[in-house]
N, C-alpha and C positions, 0 to 999 in steps of 0.2 A: 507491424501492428503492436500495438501498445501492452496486449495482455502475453505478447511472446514474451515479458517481460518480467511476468508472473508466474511461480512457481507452487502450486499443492501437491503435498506427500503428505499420507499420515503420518510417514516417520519423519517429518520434519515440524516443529511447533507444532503436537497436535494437532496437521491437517490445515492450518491458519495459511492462507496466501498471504506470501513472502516474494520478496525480487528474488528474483532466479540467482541462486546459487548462492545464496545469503541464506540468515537465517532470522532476517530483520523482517520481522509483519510488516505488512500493508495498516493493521490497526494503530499500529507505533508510529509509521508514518503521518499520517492522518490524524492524529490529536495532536501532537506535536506541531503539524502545520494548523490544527483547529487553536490551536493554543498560543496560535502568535508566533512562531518560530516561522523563519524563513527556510525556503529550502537549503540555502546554506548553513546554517544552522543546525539543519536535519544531518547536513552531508560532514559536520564539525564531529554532529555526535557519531555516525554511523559512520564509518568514511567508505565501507563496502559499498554499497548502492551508490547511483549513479546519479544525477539532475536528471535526466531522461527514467529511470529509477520513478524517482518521486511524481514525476508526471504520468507516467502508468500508475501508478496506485489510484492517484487522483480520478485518471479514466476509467480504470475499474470499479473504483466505488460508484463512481456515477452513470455507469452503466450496470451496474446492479440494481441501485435505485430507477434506473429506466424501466428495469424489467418485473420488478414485484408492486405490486398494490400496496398503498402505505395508506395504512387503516390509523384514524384519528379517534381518542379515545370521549 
C-alpha cells in the first residue's frame, strides 16, 4: 500500500508526513512536482526517497483530498 510509505512523528518535521525514514515532506514533494519538476528531478534533488517514494505522496494527497469537504470561498 502506498501510505506504508509514509511516515508521521512529531519528532520528525514537526509531525509533516514524510517518506518513511527520510526526512524529506510530502509538501516538498508535491510543489516541486506542482512546479514542473519531473520525478527525476525530485529524485536529483532528494536522492533518499524513491520513484515509488513520489508516487505515494501523490496517492496520499489525493486521498486526503478524497476525504475532507473542500469549501469554495
Amino acid at each position: 500500500m502506498a501510505h506504508e510509505r509514509i511516515e508521521i512523528s512529531p519528532d520528525v518535521m514537526f509531525g509533516k508526513p514524510v517518506t518513511r525514514s527520510t526526512r524529506v515532506p510530502i509538501e516538498l514533494i508535491l510543489c516541486n512536482l506542482a512546479a514542473g519538476n519531473s520525478p527525476e528531478a525530485n529524485l536529483d534533488q532528494h536522492p533518499r526517497p524513491t520513484l515509488e517514494d513520489i508516487h505515494a505522496a501523490q496517492w496520499y494527497a489525493a486521498d486526503l483530498i478524497a476525504r475532507d469537504e473542500v469549501a469554495f470561498g
